[in-house]
VOLUMVO-677568 format. One line per field, with one value per residue (C-alpha): x, y, z; residue in one letter; residue number from 1. Coordinates in Angstrom, 2 decimals. Each point is the difference from the previous one (the first is absolute). Last residue first. Layout:
residues N
east	c(X:...)
north	c(Y:...)
up	c(Z:...)
resn	c(a:...)
resi	c(NUM:...)
end
This chain:
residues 88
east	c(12.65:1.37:0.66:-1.20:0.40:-2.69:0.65:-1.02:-3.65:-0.98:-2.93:-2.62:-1.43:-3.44:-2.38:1.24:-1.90:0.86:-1.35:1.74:-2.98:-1.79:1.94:-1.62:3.22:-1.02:1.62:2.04:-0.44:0.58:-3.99:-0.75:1.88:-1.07:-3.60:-1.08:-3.42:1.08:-2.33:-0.08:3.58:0.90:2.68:3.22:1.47:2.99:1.41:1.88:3.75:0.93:0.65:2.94:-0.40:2.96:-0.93:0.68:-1.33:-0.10:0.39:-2.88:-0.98:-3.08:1.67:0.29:-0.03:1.61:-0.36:2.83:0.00:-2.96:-0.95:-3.76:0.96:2.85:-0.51:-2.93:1.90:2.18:3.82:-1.08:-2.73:-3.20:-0.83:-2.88:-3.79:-1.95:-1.95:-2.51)
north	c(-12.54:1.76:3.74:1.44:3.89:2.63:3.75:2.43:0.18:3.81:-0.05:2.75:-0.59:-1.96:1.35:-3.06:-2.56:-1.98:-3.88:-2.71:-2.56:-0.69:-2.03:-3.56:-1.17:-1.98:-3.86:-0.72:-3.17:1.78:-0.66:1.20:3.38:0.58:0.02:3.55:1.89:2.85:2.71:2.72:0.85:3.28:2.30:2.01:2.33:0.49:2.66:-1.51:0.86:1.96:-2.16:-2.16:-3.10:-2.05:-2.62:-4.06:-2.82:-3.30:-1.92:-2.52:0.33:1.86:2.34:-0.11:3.61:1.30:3.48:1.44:2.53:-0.80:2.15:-1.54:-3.26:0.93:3.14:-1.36:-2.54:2.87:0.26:3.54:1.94:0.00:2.89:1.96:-0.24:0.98:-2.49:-2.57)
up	c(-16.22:3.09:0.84:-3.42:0.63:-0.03:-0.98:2.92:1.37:1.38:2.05:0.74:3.46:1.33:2.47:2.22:2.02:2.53:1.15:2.56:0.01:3.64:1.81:0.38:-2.47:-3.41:0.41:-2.70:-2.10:-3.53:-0.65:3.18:-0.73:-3.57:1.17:0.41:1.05:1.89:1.11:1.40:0.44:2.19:-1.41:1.28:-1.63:-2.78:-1.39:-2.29:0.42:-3.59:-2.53:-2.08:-2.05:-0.96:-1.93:-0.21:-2.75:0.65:-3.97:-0.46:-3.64:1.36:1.63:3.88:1.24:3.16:1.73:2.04:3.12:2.15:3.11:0.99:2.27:1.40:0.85:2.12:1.50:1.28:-0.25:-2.29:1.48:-2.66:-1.28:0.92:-0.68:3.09:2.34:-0.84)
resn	c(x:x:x:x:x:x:x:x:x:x:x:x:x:x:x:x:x:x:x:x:x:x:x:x:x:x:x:x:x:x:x:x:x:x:x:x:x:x:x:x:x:x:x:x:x:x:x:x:x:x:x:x:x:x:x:x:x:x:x:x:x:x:x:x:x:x:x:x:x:x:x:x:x:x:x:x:x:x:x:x:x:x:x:x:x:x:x:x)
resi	c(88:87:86:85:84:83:82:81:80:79:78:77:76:75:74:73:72:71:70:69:68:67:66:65:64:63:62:61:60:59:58:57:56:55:54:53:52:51:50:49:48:47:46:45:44:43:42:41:40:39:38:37:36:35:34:33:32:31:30:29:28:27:26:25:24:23:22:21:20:19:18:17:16:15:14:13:12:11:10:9:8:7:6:5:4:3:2:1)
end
């Protein structure tokens, strides 16, 4: 559904798909933070066949009549810096 390209930054799109940190939660409860950095994904649109989900209803939230927001990316090479604990 249309050519792979990055998405435009102030977009919903860009968003969405251009994250900058990662975080972990060990499993003695520390939040962990890292830097990851990547070239833009470039992203496309995609159609979604089929979605079979219940975390909405059972958080009370209404699912929109929209049809879902989907891309898909090729994928890029990432680079994740050192983490940090942000909270414990």
């Amino acid at each position: 559904m249309g050519s792979a390209a990055p998405a435009t930054p102030g977009t919903l799109e860009h968003f969405l798909l251009e994250r900058y940190f990662m975080y972990v939660h060990s499993r003695a409860g520390s939040l962990w933070r890292g830097q990851v950095h990547h070239a833009p994904y470039p992203a496309q649109r995609a159609e979604v066949e089929l979605c079979d989900e219940s975390l909405c209803a059972a958080a009370g939230i209404a699912r929109s009549a929209d049809p879902p927001l989907a891309h898909h990316a090729s994928g890029v090479d990432v680079e994740i810096f050192p983490l940090l604990r942000v909270a414990r």
